[in-house]
PDBQT receptor file of N, H, CA, C and O in Angstrom, charges set to zero:
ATOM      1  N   UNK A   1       5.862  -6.447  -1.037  1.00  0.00    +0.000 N 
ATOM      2  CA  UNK A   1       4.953  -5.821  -1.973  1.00  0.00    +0.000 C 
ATOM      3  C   UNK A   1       5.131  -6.501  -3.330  1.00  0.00    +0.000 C 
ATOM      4  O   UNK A   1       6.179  -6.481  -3.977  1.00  0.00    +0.000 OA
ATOM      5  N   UNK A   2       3.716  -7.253  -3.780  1.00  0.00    +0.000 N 
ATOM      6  H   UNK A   2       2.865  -7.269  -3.255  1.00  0.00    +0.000 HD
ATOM      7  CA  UNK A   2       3.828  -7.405  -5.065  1.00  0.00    +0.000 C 
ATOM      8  C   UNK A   2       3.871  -6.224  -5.752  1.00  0.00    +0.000 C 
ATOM      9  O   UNK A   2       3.652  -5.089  -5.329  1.00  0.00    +0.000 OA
ATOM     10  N   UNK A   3       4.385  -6.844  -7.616  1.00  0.00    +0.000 N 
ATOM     11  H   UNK A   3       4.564  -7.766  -7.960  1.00  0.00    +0.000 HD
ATOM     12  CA  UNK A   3       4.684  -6.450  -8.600  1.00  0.00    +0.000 C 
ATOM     13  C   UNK A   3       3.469  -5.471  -8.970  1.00  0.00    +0.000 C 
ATOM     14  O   UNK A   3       3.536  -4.327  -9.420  1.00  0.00    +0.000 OA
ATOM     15  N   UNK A   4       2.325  -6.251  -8.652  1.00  0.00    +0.000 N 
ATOM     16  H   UNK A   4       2.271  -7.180  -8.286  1.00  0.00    +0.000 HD
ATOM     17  CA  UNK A   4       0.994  -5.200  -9.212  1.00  0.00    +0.000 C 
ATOM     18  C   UNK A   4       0.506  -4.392  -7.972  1.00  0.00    +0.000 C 
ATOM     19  O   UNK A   4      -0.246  -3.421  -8.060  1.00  0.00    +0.000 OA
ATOM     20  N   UNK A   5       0.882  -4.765  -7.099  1.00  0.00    +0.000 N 
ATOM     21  H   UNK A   5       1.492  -5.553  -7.027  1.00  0.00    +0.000 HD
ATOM     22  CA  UNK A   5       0.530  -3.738  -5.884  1.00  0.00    +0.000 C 
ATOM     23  C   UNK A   5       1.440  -2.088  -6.120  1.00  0.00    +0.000 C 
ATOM     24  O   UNK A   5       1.085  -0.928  -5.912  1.00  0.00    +0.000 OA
ATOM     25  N   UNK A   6       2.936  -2.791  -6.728  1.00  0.00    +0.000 N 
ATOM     26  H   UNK A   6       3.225  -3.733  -6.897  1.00  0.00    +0.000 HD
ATOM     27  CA  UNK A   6       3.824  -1.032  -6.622  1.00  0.00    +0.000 C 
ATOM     28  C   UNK A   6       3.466  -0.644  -7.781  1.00  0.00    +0.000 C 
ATOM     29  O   UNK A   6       3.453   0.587  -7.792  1.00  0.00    +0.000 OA
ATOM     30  N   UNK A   7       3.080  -1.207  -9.054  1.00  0.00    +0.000 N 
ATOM     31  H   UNK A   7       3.091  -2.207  -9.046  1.00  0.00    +0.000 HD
ATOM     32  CA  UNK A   7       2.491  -0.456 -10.142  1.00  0.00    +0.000 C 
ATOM     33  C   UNK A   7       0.764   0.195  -9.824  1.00  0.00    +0.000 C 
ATOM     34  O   UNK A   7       0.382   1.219 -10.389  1.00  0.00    +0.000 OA
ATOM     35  N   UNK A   8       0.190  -0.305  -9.202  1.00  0.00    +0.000 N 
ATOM     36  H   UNK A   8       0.500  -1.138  -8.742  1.00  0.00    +0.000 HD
ATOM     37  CA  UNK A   8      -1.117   0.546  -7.874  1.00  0.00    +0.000 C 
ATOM     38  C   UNK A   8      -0.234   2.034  -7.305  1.00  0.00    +0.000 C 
ATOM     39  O   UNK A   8      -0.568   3.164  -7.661  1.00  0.00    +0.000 OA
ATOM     40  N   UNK A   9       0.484   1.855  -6.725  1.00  0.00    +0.000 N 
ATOM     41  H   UNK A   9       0.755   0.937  -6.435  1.00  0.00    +0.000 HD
ATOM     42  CA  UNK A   9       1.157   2.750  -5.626  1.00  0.00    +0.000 C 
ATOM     43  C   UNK A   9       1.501   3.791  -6.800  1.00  0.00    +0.000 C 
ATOM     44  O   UNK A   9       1.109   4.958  -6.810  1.00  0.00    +0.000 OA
ATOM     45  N   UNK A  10       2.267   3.211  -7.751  1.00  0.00    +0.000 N 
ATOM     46  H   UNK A  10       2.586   2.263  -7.743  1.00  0.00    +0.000 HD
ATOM     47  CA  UNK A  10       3.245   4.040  -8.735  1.00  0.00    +0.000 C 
ATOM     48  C   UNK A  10       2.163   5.269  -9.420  1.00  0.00    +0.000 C 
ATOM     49  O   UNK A  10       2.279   6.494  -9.400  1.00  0.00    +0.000 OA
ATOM     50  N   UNK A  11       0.853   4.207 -10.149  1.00  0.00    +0.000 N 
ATOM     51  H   UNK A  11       0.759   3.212 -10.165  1.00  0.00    +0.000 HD
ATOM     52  CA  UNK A  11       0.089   5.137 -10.640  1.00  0.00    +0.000 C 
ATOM     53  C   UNK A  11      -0.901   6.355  -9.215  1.00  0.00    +0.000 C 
ATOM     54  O   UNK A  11      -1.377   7.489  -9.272  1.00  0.00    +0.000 OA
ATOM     55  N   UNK A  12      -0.829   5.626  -8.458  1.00  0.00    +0.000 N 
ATOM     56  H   UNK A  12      -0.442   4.705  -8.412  1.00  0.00    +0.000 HD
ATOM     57  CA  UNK A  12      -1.823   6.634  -7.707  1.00  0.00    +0.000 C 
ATOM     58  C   UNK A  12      -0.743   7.786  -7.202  1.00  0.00    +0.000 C 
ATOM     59  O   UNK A  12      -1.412   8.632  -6.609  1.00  0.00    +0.000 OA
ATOM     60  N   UNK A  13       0.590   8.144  -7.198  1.00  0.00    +0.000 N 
ATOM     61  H   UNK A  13       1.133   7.456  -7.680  1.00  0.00    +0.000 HD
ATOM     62  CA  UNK A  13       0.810   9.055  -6.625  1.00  0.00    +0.000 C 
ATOM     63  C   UNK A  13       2.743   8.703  -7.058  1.00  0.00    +0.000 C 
ATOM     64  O   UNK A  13       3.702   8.537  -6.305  1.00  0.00    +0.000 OA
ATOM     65  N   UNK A  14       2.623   8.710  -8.845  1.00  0.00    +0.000 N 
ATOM     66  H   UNK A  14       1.844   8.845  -9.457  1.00  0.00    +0.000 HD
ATOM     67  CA  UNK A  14       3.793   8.551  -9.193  1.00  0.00    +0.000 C 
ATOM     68  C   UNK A  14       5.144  10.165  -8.933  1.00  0.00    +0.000 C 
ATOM     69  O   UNK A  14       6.374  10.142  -8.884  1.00  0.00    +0.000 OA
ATOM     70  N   UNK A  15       4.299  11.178  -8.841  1.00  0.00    +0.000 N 
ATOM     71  H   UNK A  15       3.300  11.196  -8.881  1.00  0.00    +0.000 HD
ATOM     72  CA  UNK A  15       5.682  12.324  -8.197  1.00  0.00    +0.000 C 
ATOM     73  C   UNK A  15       6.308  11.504  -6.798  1.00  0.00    +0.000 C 
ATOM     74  O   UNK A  15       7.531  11.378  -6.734  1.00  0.00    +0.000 OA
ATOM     75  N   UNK A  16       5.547  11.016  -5.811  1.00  0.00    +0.000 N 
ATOM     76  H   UNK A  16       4.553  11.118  -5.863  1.00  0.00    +0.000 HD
ATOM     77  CA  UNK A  16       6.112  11.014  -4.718  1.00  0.00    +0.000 C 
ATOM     78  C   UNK A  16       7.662   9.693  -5.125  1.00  0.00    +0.000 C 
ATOM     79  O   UNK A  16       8.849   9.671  -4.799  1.00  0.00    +0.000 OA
ATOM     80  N   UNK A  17       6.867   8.885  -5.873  1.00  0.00    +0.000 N 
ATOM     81  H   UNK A  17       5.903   8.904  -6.137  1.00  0.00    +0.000 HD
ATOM     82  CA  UNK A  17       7.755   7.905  -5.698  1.00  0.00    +0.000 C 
ATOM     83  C   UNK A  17       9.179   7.753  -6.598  1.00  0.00    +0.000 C 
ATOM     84  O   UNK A  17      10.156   7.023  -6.435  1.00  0.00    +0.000 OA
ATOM     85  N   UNK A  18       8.788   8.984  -7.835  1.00  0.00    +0.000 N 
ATOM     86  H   UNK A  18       7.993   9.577  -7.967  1.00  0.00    +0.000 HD
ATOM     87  CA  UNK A  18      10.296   9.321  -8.847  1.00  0.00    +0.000 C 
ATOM     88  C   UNK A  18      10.429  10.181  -9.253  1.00  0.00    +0.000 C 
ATOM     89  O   UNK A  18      11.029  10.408 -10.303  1.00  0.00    +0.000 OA
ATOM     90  N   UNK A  19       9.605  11.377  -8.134  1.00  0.00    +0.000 N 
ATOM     91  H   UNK A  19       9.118  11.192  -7.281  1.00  0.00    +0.000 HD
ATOM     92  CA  UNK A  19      10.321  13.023  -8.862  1.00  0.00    +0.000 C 
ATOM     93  C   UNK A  19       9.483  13.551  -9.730  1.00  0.00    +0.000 C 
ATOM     94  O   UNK A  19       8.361  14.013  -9.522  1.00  0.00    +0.000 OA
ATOM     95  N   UNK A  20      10.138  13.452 -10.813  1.00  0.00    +0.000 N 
ATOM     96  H   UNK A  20      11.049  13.077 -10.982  1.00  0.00    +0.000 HD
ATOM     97  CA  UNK A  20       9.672  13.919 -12.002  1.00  0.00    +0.000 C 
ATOM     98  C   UNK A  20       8.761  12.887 -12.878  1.00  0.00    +0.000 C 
ATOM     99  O   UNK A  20       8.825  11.702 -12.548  1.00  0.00    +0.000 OA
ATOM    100  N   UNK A  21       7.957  13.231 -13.920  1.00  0.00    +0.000 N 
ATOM    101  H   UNK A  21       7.905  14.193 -14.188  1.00  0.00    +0.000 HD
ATOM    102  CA  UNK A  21       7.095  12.537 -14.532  1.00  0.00    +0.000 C 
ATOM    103  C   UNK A  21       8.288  12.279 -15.751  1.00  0.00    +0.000 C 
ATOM    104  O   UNK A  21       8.137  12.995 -16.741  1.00  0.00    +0.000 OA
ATOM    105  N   UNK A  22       9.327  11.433 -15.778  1.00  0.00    +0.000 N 
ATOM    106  H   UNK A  22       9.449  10.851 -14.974  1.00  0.00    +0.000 HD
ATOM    107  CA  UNK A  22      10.260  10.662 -17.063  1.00  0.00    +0.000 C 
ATOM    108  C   UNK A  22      10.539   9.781 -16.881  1.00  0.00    +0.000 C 
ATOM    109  O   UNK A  22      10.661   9.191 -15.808  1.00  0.00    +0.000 OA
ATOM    110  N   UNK A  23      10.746   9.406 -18.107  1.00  0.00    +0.000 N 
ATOM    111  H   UNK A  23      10.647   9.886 -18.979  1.00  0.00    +0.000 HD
ATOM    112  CA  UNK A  23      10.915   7.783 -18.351  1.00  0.00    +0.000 C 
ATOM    113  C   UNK A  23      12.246   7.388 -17.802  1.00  0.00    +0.000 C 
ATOM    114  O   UNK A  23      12.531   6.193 -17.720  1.00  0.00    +0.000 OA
ATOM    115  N   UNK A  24      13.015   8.248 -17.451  1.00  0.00    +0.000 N 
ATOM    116  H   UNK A  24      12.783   9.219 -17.518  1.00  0.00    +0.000 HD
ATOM    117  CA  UNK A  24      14.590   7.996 -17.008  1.00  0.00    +0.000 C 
ATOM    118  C   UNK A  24      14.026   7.327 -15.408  1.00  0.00    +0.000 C 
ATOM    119  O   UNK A  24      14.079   6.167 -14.999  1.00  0.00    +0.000 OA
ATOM    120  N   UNK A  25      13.595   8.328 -14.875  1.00  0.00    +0.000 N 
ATOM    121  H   UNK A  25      13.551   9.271 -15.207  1.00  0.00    +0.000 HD
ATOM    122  CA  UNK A  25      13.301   8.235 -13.231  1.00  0.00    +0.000 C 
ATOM    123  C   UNK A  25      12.281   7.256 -12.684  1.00  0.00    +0.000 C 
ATOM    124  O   UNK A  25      12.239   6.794 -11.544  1.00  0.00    +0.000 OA
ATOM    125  N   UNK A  26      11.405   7.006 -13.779  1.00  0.00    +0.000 N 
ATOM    126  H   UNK A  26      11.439   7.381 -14.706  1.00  0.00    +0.000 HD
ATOM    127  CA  UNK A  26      10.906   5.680 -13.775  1.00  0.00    +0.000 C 
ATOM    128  C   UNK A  26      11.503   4.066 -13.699  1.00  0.00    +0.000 C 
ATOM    129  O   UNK A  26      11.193   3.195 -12.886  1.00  0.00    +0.000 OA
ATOM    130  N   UNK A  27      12.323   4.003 -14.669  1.00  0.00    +0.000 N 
ATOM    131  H   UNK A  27      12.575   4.711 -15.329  1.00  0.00    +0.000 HD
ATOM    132  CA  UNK A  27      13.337   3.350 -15.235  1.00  0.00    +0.000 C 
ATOM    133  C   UNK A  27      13.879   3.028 -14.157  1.00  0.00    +0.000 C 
ATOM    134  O   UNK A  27      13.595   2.020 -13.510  1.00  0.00    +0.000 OA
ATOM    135  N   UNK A  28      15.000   4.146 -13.767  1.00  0.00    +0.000 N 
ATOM    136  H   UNK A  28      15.231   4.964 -14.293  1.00  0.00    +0.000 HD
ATOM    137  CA  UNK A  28      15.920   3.856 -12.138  1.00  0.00    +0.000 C 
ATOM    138  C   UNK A  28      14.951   3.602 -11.121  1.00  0.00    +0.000 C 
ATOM    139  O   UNK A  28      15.360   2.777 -10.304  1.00  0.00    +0.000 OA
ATOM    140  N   UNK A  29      13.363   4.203 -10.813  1.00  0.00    +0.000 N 
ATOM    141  H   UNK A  29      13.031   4.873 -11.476  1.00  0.00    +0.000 HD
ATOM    142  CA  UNK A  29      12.892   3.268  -9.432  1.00  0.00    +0.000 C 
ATOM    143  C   UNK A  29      12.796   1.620  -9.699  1.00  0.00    +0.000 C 
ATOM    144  O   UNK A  29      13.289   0.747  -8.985  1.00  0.00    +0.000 OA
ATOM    145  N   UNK A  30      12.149   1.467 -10.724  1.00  0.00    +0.000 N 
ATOM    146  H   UNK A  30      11.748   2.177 -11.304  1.00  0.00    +0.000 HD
ATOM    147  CA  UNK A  30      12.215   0.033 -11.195  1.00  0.00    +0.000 C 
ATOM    148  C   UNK A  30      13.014  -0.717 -11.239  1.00  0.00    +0.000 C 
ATOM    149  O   UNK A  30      12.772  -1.875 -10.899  1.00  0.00    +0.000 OA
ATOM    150  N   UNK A  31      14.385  -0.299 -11.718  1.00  0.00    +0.000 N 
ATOM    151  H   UNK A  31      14.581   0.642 -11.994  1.00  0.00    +0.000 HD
ATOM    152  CA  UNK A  31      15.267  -1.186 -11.417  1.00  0.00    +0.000 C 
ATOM    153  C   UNK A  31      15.798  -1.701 -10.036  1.00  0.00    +0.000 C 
ATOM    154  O   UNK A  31      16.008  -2.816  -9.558  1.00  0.00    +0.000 OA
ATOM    155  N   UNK A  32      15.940  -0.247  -9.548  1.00  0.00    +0.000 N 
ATOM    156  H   UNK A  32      15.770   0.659  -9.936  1.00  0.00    +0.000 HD
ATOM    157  CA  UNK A  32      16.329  -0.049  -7.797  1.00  0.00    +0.000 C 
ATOM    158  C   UNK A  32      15.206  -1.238  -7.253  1.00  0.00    +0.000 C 
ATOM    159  O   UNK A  32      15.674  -2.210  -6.662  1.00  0.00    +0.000 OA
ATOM    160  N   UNK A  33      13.981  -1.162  -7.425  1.00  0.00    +0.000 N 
ATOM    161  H   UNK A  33      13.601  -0.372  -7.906  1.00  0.00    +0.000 HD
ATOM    162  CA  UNK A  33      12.956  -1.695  -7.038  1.00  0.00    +0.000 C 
ATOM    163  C   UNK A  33      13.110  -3.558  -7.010  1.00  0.00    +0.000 C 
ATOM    164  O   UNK A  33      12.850  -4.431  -6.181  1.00  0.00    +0.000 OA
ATOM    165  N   UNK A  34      13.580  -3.532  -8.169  1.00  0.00    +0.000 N 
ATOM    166  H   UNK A  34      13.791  -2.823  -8.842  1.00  0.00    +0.000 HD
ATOM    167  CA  UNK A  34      14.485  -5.329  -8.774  1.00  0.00    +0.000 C 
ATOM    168  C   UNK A  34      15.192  -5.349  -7.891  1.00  0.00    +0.000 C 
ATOM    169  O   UNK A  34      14.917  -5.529  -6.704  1.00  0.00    +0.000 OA
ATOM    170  N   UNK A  35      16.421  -5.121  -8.494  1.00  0.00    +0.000 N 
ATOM    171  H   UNK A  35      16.644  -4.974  -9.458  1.00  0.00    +0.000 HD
ATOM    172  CA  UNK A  35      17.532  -5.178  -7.558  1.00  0.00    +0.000 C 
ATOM    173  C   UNK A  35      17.764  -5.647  -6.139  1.00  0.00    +0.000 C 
ATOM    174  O   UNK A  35      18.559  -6.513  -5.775  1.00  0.00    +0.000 OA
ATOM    175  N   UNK A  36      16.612  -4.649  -5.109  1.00  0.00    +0.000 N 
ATOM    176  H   UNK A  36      15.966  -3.945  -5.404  1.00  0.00    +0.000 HD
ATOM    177  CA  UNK A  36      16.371  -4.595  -3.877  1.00  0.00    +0.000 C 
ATOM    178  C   UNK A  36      15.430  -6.251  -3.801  1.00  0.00    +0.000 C 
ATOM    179  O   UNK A  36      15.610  -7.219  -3.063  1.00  0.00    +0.000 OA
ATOM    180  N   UNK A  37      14.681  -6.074  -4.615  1.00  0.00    +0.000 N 
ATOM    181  H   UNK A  37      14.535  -5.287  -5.215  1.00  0.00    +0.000 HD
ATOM    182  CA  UNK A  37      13.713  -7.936  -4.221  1.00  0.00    +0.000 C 
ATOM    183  C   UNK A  37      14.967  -8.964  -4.504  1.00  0.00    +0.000 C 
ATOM    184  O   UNK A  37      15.266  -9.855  -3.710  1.00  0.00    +0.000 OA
ATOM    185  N   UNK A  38      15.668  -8.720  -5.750  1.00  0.00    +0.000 N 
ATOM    186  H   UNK A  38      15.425  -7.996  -6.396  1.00  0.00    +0.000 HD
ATOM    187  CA  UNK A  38      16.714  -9.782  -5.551  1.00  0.00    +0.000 C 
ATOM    188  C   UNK A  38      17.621 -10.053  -4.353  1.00  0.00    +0.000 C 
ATOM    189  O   UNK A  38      17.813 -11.112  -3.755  1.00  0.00    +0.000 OA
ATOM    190  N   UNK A  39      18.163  -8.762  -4.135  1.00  0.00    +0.000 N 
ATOM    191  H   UNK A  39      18.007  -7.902  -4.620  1.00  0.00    +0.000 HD
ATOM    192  CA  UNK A  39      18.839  -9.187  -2.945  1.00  0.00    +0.000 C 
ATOM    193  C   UNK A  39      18.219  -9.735  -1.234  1.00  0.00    +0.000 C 
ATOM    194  O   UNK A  39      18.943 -10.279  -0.400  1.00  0.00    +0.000 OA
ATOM    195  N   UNK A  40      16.975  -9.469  -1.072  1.00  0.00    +0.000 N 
ATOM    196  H   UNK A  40      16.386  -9.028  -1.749  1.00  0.00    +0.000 HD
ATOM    197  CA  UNK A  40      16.234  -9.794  -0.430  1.00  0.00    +0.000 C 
ATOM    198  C   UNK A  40      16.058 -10.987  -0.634  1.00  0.00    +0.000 C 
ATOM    199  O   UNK A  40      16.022 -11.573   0.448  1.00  0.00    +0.000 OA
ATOM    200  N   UNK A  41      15.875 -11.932  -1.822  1.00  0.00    +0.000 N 
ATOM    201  H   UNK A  41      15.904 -11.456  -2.701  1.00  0.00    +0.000 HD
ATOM    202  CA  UNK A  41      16.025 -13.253  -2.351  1.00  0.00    +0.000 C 
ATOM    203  C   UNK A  41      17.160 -13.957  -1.324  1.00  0.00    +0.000 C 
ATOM    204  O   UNK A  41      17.153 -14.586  -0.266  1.00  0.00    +0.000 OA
ATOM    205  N   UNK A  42      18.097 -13.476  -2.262  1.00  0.00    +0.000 N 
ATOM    206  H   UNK A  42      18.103 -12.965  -3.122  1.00  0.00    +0.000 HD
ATOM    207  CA  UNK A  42      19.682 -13.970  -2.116  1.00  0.00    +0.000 C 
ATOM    208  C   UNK A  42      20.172 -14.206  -0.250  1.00  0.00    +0.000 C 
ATOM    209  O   UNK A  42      20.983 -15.043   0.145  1.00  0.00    +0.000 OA
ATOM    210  N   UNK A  43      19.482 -13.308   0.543  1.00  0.00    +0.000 N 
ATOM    211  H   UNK A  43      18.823 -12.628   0.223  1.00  0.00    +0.000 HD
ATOM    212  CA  UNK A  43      19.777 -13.427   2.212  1.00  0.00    +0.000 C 
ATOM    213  C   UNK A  43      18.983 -14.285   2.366  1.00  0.00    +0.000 C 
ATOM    214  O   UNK A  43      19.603 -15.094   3.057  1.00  0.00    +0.000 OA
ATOM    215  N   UNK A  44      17.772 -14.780   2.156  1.00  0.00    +0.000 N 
ATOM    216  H   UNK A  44      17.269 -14.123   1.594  1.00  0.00    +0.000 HD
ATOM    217  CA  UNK A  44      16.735 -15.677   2.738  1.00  0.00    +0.000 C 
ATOM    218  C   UNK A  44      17.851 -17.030   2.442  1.00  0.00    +0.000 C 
ATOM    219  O   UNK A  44      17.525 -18.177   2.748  1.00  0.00    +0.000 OA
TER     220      UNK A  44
């Protein structure tokens, strides 16, 4: 999943994907969200 595809996903149905509507829980999917493509990088 591209970058502008999960910001699509994020806005159409952002409770499911971080809970609450804050900038904290936003923040942590996004990063989690990094993180996870990097390491997905790093095995290829």
């Amino acid at each position: 999943m591209t970058e502008n595809e999960l910001f699509d996903q994020l806005r159409r149905r952002t409770a499911m994907y971080i809970g609450h509507a804050s900038p904290t829980h936003l923040s942590s999917f996004l990063f989690g969200s990094y993180f996870s493509k990097m390491d997905e990088e790093i095995k290829e």
